[in-house]
Every structure is written in structure tokens, then in C-alpha cells.
FITOR-61895 format. One line per 5 residues: number of its first residue (from 0); their letters; for each residue x, y, z of C-alpha. Coordinates in steps of 0.25 Angstrom, whole numbers. Example, Ala and Ser with C-alpha at 12.3 -4.5 7.8 and 13.67 -1.06 7.14 Angstrom:
REM FITOR-61895
0> AS> 49,-18,31  55,-4,29 .
REM end
This chain:
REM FITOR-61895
0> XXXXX> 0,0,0  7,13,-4  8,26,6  -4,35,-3  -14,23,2 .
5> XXXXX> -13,31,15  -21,43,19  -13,49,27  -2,44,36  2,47,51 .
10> XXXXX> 15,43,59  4,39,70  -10,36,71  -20,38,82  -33,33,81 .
15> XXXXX> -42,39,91  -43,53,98  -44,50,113  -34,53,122  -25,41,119 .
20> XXXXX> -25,44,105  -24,60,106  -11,57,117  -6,46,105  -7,58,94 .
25> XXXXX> 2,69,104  12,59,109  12,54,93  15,68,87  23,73,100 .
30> XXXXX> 34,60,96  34,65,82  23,56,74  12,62,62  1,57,71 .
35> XXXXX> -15,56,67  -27,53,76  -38,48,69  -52,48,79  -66,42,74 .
40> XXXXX> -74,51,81  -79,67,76  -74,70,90  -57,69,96  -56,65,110 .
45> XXXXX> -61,48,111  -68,44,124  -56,51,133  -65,65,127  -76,58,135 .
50> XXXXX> -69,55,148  -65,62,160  -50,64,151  -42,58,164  -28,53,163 .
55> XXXXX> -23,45,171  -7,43,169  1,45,181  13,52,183  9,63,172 .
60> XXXXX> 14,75,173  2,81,178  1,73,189  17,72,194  17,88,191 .
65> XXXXX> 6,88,204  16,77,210  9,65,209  20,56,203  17,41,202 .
70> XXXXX> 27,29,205  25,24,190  29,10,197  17,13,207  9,16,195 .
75> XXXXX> 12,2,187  9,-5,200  -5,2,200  -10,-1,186  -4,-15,187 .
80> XXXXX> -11,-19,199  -24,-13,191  -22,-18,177  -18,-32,185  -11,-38,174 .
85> XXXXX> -21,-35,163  -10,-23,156  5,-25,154  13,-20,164  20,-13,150 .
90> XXXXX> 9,-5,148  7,-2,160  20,5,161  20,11,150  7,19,153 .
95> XXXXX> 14,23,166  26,27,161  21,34,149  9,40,153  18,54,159 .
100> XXXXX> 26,54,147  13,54,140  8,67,148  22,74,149  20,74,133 .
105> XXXXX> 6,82,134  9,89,146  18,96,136  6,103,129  1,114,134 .
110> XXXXX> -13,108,130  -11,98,140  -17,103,153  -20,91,165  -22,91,179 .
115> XXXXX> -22,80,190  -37,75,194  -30,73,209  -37,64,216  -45,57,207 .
120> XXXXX> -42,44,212  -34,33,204  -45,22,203  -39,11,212  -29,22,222 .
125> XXXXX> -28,11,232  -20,2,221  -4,4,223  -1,14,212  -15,19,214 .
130> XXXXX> -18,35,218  -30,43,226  -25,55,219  -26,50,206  -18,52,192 .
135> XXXXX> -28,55,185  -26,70,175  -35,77,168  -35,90,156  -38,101,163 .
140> XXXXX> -49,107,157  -50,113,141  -55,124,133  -58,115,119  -59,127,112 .
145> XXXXX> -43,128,110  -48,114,102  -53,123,92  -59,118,78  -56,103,87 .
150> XXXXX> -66,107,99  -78,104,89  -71,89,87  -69,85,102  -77,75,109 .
155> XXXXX> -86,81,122  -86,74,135  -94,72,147  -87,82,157  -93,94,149 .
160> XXXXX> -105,101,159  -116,110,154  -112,126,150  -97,121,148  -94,115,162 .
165> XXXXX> -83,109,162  -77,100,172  -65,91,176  -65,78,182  -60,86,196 .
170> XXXXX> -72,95,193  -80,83,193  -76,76,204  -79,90,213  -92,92,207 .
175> XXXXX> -96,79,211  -99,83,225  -104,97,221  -115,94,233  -104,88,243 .
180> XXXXX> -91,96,242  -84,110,241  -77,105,231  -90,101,224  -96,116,225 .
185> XXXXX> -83,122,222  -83,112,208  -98,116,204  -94,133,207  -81,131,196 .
190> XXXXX> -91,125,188  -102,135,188  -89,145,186  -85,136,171  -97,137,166 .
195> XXXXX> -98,152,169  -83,153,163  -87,145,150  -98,153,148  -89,165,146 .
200> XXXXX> -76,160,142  -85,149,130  -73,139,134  -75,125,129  -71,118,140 .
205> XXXXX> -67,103,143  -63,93,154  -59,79,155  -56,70,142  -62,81,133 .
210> XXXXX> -50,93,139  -40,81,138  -43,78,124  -44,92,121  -30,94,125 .
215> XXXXX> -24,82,119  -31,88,104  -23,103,106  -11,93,111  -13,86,97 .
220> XXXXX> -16,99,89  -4,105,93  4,93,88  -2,91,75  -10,78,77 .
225> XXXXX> -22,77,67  -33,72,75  -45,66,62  -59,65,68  -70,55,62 .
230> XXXXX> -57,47,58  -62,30,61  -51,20,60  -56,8,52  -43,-2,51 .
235> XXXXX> -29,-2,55  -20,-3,42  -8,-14,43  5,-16,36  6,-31,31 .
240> XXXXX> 15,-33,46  2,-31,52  7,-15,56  0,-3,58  1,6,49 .
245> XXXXX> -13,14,48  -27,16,48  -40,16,40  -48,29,45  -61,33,40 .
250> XXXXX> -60,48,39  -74,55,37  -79,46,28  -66,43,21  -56,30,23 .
255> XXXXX> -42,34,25  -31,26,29  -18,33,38  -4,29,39  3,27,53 .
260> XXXXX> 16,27,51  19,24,67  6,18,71  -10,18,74  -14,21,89 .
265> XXXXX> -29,18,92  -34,25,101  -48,21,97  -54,20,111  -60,6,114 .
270> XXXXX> -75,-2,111  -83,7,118  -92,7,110  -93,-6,102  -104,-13,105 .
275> XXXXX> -100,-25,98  -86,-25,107  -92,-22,121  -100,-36,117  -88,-44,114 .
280> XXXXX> -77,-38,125  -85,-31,136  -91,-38,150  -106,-41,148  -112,-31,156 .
285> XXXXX> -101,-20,150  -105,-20,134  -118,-11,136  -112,2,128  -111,11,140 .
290> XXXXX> -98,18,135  -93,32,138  -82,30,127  -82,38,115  -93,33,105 .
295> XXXXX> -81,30,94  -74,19,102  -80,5,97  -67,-1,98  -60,2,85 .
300> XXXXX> -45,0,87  -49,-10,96  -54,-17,82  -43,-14,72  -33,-19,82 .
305> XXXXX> -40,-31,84  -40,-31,68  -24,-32,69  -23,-43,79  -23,-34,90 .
310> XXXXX> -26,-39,108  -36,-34,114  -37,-34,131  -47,-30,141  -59,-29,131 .
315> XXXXX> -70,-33,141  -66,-20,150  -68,-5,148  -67,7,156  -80,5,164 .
320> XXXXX> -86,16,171  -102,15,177  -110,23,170  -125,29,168  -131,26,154 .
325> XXXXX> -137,40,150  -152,39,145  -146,48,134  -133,37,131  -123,46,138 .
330> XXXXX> -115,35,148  -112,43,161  -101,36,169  -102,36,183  -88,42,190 .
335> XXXXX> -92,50,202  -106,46,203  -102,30,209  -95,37,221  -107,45,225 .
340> XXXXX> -109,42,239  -124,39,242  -124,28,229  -121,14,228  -121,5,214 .
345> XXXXX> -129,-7,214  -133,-19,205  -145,-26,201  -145,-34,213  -144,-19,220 .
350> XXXXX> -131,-23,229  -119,-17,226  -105,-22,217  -94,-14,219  -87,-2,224 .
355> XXXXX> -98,11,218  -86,21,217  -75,13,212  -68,14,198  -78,14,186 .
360> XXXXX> -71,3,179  -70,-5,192  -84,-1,196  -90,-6,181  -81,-18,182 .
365> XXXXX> -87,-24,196  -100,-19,188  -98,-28,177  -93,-41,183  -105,-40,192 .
370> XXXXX> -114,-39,181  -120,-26,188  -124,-21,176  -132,-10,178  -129,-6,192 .
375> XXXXX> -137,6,200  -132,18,206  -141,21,217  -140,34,226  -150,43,234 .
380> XXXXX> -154,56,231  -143,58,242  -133,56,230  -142,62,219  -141,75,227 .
385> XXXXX> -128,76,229  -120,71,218  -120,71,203  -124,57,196  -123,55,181 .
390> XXXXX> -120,71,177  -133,73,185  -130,83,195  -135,81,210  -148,87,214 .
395> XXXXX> -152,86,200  -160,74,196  -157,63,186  -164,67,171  -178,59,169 .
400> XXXXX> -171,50,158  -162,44,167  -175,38,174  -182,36,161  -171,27,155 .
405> XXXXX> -168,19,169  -157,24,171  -160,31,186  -171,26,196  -176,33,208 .
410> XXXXX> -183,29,218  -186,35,233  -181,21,241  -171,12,237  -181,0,237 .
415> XXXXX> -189,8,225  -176,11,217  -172,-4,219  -185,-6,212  -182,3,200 .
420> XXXXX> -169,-2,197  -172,-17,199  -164,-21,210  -168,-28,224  -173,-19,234 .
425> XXXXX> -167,-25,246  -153,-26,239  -153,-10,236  -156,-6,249  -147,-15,255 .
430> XXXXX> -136,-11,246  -140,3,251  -140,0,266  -127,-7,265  -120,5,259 .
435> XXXXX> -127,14,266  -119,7,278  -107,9,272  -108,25,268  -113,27,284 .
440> XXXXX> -98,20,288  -92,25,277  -85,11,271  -90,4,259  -89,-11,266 .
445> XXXXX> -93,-17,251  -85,-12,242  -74,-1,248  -82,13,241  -74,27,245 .
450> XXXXX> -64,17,249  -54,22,237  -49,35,233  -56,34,219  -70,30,225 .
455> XXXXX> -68,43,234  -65,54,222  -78,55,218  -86,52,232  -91,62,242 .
460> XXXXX> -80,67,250  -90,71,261  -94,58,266  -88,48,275  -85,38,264 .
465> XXXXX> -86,48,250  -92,36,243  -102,30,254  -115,38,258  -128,32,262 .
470> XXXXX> -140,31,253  -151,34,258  -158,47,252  -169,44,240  -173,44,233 .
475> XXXXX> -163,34,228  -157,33,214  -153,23,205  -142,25,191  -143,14,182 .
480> XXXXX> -126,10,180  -120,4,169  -107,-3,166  -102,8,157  -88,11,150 .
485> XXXXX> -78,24,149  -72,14,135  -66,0,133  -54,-4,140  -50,-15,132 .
490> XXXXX> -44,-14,118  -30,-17,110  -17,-24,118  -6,-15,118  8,-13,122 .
495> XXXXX> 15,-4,130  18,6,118  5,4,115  5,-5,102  -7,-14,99 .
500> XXXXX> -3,-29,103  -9,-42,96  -14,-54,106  1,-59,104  10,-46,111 .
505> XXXXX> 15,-41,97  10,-28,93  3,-21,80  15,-14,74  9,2,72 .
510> XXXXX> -5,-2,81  -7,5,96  -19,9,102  -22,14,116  -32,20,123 .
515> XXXXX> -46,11,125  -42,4,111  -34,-4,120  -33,-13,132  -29,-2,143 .
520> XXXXX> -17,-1,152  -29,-2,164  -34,-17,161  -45,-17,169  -44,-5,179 .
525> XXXXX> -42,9,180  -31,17,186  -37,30,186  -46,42,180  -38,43,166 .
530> XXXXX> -33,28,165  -39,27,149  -37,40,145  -22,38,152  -17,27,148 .
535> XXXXX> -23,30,133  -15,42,132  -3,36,137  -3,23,127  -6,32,116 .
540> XXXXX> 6,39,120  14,26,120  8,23,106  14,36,100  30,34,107 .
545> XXXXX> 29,21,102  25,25,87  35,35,89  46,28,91  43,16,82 .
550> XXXXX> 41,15,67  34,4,61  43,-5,53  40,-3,37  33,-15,30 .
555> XXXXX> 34,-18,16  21,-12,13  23,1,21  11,5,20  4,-8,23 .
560> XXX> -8,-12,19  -24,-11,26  -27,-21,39 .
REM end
């Protein structure tokens, strides 16, 4: 096949614009390589433009500038003992040692702005290795007007409020206990004063994953990186040693293959949204489609690496995270609301399974195995009043077609709820009794709730135990609570340099991926806030100094042939 039989041809190739891809596409140009990302969607930004935009990589120079260095050593011995021998211990230094070379580099842009969340938990503090303070960084907060004609082709997120209220997860956390603490007043004062500024300033203003993918597209900008929207990858293109070499797009209606010179990177996200593949990999009571991913992630690199011989690891897991099903299809994930004092989470049976305020992941996964599917959140009007629930804000009631499509009940005694929700009277109320004990001495005996820094971060500092308070007020409430997902965690076997492994250890010459497209550097768990979008920036990172440094060896057929 001769050179004019390409489109267009790249050093490096990035296929999908979340925050692995986008890190992939700086580091790329920064070493030297003509880099292209390619995105399917009309919007830049993949699911991490949807997320709360943490980053969890310790030892960052944001976080040791504040003096919170990390043994790295101490650090291994943390993921190993969560990954428990699912993950290389390669990989999982690799991500250690790389992760603050990886943010020295954008700390070197004057886009890139982060602060430390401080003491938003890791999610298991009490494991060596583990912190109460928490790694966790986040963008600080950004004006997407200086995106210019590339405001109009970002994807929005959840953390946007009404008349421009914007708010960081620190916000949040503060806002929270609006009715219980100084803090909580003094969050909902700066609030009133952003709208107020936005108003008169007309600033466009975003937090979270929206201000970090914001960044990272000036980052990108400044260095020349094209980024082509509504750009879908349809097959990988092979040289006849089984090599890399390039891609098969549809471009807006057109077919056009790109070069590589050093190499493909997908960054396609993972099968969110792939009915078909939630069938085949996920637990049963997982597959329903209740996905807060981006709505293009159906599991393509996943499938074209397949296509080329590729592994494939922890496909029956995802990044769980209990969630209310909109009326409206929106997927609410439940964060703070599972540490709200007065509540417990119950199953058919109406007993209790597992610690309320623990991990999401953790929290899903005791929720599948059980086969707890759905579960309820019950709380009294105790809790209603005082705390937000589902973006509905205390005091306020919960909108008519939550209790037209089932999704909330409410009765005036327990008993009655019990009735609405199908569940044993007897059992609720003794569930309730039971707990109840437990809030008035202030120790869960059952399953250790308040008892870990991270179930604490989002309870009510003002009681005894901030996670434990008697239910007793009606009437009482009760939240239908699915097993919902923030995106896949299983995906394509790779390396430490991020290279795309076959089921054999040897690797797809020109083929990496990282992000959700692949099995992650977590196995099951979850280290902390930030441990997808983390580790996706840093093995997209990996993926560019390696395609850096290595050139693919020439073939007879140079420019190979299609897969």
C-alpha cells in the first residue's frame, strides 16, 4: 500500500478526548511527537467532563508544595494490599513513580491551576499507606470563555447550579450541612455572592471534571495539538507483522484512514453503554443501563483490540456508585447522601447488608453479591429537613414524579412505608429499632458506620457519631436505590509502558490504551477520589514516553495493509 493511500499522517494517535487521552496528547507534543486526537462525540471532554474532575496521584507537586510528601514505598504497599494480587506490582509502580513526573509537566503551564481537597479521606485511610487527609486535587475553578470558539464544543457536567452557580467539591462538601454547621452557612453566603458576581462579571464558569478538561484544551492549544470532533474509529490498520500502524475514522460522514508513525492510544472510555457487553461480562443484578458514563462509550477500543488478539481482565467489574434513577433518565449518584445521619439502607427483606457510608464501589459490591437489588434509603423528615437528598434541597420536597414513577414513597409510620415498598413490616421496624440503639450510644455494632475517616467526611460533624442518628420523626421516606455505575473497569491487559498485551504477555507493537478502555491499576478497589481519572492521565502519559523513545521497526510493506 503506498503513502498517498493515507489521509493524513501523525507521529502519535490518540483516540478519545477525556482526561487520559488529552494528558497523552500534552505529554506527546511536549516530547517532540506531531500528535492528533480524534473524539467521536460533538463535545471534547469524555466521561471525566462529567465527574467531580479529581486526581488522585500522590506525591504531586501540588500536594508536597502543602507538605504532604508520601513514602512512595508506603504508597506501593497501599495499592498492593487493595489490588490484592489482581494488578502487576510493574504497573503498580509505574503509576506511583510516574504520576509526579506527569503533573510536574502540567504544573509548568500557566493553565494549570489545582488545589488539594485536604481532608477528603482516601477511601480505605485505615490500610497502611492509607491517609485521612486524603490526596485527592482538583482544577480550581475556570472562566471557559478564555476557550473561545472551543466553549461552544465542551461537554457540560453535573456540578453547574441555576443563574451560574458554580461549586467545587470542597463547596459541596460545606454546603451539605448548610442547616447544621458555620461552615454550611458560610458555603451558601459565598454562593448567593457567585451568582450575584456572575451576573455582573457574565463569567462562564466551571468546577470539577469540566475546569480540568478546560485546562487541559488551553494546555493543548498552546501546543498545537489538533483535537477533530465527531471523529468515530471503526478498525485499527495492521502492518502484515501484526503492528499498528493507524486508523480507520469516519470524519462527518467521510471515511479517512491516519497514519501513526509511533502508535495508536485508546482512550475510548470503556462498555458503559453497550447493552450487549453488560449482558456478557457484568454480574446479573449490575447489567441494568444505569450508567453515568458518557453516552459514546460502548466499548469500542475494548472491541478492535480484541480484534487483534488482545487480553482482557476484570470485565465483570465497574466503578460502582449507588444511584437514583431519574423519572427523567438522568442517573443521580448517591455520595454524601449515604452518610446522612438519620437513614439506613435496606433490602427486600427490609434488614440491613452492609456499612451505609462506606466506598461506593465497596458499598455496590456487598449490594450485588447479595442480590440487594434494589435496595431503599429510608429516612425521617428529621433527615429531609436538614439535609439535601438527590440535588433536592432540605426543607424542600421531592418533585410529584418521583412518587408517580416509584421512585420515592411516603408514609406517616414505618409500618405503612413498609407496605409501599414491599417489605416486612416487623423487619423494618426492627431494623430501625436496632440502629436507632446504635445512634443513642453512638457505635455501629453491625457493620462499624462513622468508624473510618472517609465514612466521617460527608456526615454531620454535630453529632456524637457523624454518621449515626436516631430515626424517629415521620413521616418517614423511602428512595428506590440502584446498583449504578460512574463507567466499566475492566477493559484491554497492558503493561507498565502501557502497551496493549495479548492473552500470551507479548505486546501489540504501535497499540496502548488507558483509561476505562482498560483493566485498571485499581483491580477491584478504589484508592481514592480521583483513582480513574489518576491513573488514566498517568498511563496515558507512560504511553506518549514510550512512543517517544521507540520507533516502530519498518516492514516491507511500510505502510501495511488494513486489519
Amino acid at each position: 500500500m503506498t503513502e498517498q493511500a493515507w489521509d493524513t499522517a501523525v507521529d502519535f494517535l490518540v483516540v478519545g478526548s477525556g482526561g487520559g487521552g488529552m494528558a497523552a496528547g500534552i505529554a506527546a507534543a511536549d516530547l517532540g511527537l506531531d500528535t492528533l486526537i480524534i473524539e467521536k462525540g460533538k463535545k471534547f471532554g469524555g466521561s471525566t467532563a462529567i465527574s467531580g474532575g479529581g486526581i488522585w496521584i500522590p506525591n504531586a507537586p501540588t500536594l508536597t508544595r502543602k507538605g504532604m510528601v508520601d513514602d512512595p514505598g508506603a504508597i506501593r504497599r497501599y495499592l498492593r494490599t487493595l489490588t490484592a494480587g489482581t494488578v502487576s506490582d510493574a504497573r503498580i509502580d509505574a503509576y506511583v513513580e510516574n504520576g509526579p513526573e506527569l503533573m510536574g509537566l502540567l504544573d509548568r503551564s500557566k493553565h494549570m491551576k489545582l488545589y488539594w481537597v485536604k481532608g477528603y479521606s482516601d477511601y480505605h485511610p485505615e490500610e497502611e499507606g492509607g491517609s485521612p487527609l486524603g490526596r485527592t486535587i482538583e482544577c480550581l475553578p475556570f472562566d471557559t470563555r478564555k476557550l473561545k470558539e472551543d466553549e461552544q464544543f465542551q461537554r457540560p457536567n453535573s456540578m453547574k447550579g441555576p443563574l451560574g452557580l458554580w461549586v467545587t467539591s470542597k463547596d459541596y462538601h460545606d454546603l451539605a450541612m448548610v442547616k447544621r454547621t458555620w461552615a454550611g452557612r458560610r458555603a451558601s453566603m459565598v454562593a448567593a455572592w457567585r451568582v450575584a458576581s456572575n451576573v455582573v462579571r457574565r463569567r462562564h464558569m466551571s468546577t470539577g471534571g469540566r475546569a480540568l478538561v478546560a485546562r487541559l484544551r488551553m494546555v493543548l492549544k498552546d501546543a498545537g495539538v489538533p483535537l477533530w470532533l465527531r471523529t468515530s474509529m471503526t478498525e485499527l490498520v495492521t502492518d502484515e507483522r501484526g503492528a499498528v500502524i493507524g486508523v480507520v475514522a469516519e470524519r462527518e460522514g467521510r471515511t479517512v484512514r491516519i497514519r501513526a508513525r509511533r502508535g495508536v492510544l485508546l482512550a475510548t472510555g470503556g462498555f458503559d453503554h453497550n447493552q450487549e457487553m453488560r449482558d456478557r461480562y457484568l454480574p446479573e443484578h449490575g447489567r441494568a443501563n444505569i450508567s453515568a458514563g458518557a453516552r459514546e462509550n460502548v466499548g469500542d477500543g475494548i472491541r478492535v483490540g480484541q480484534q487483534l488478539g488482545a487480553a482482557v481482565d476484570l470485565m465483570d467489574d465497574a466503578w460502582w456508585m449507588p444511584s437514583v434513577f431519574h423519572p427523567m433518565g438522568a442517573v443521580i449518584p448517591l455520595v454524601s447522601e449515604r452518610c446522612i445521619p438519620p437513614s439506613v439502607i435496606v433490602n427486600a427483606q427490609g434488614e440491613r447488608f452492609t456499612n451505609e457510608s462506606s466506598p461506593y464501589v465497596n458499598f455496590v459490591h456487598d449490594q450485588l453479591e447479595g442480590g440487594h437489588v434494589p435496595a431503599w434509603f429510608v429516612m425521617d423528615t428529621k433527615a429531609k429537613n436538614r439535609y439535601p437528598f438527590a440535588q433536592v434541597l432540605p426543607n424542600m420536597p421531592f418533585p410529584q414524579g418521583f412518587y408517580d414513577s416509584g421512585v420515592v414513597h411516603r408514609a406517616d409510620t414505618l409500618p405503612e412505608l413498609a407496605a409501599q415498598i414491599g417489605v416486612p413490616a416487623d423487619k423494618l421496624v426492627a431494623t430501625i429499632e436496632r440502629f436507632n440503639g446504635f445512634a443513642r450510644a453512638g457505635k455501629d455494632e453491625d457493620f462499624g458506620r462513622g468508624d473510618s475517616a472517609y465514612d466521617r467526611y460527608y456526615g454531620d460533624p454535630t453529632m456524637k457519631n457523624p454518621n449515626l442518628d436516631e430515626i424517629v420523626k415521620g413521616p418517614f421516606y423511602a428512595i428506590r436505590c440502584e446498583a449504578g455505575d460512574l463507567g466499566t473497569k475492566g477493559g484491554l491487559v497492558c503493561d507498565e509502558n502501557s502497551r496493549v498485551l495479548r492473552a500470551d504477555g507479548t505486546a501489540i507493537e504501535g497499540l496502548f490504551a488507558t483509561g476505562n478502555t482498560t483493566a485498571s491499576v485499581m483491580g477491584n478497589e478504589y484508592a481514592g477520589a480521583g483513582a480513574t481519572i489518576g491513573p488514566s492521565m498517568v498511563f496515558g502519559y507512560l504511553a506518549a514516553k514510550y512512543a517517544a523513545a521507540h520507533t516502530l521497526p519498518l516492514s516491507k510493506s511500510t505502510e501495511g495493509a488494513s486489519a
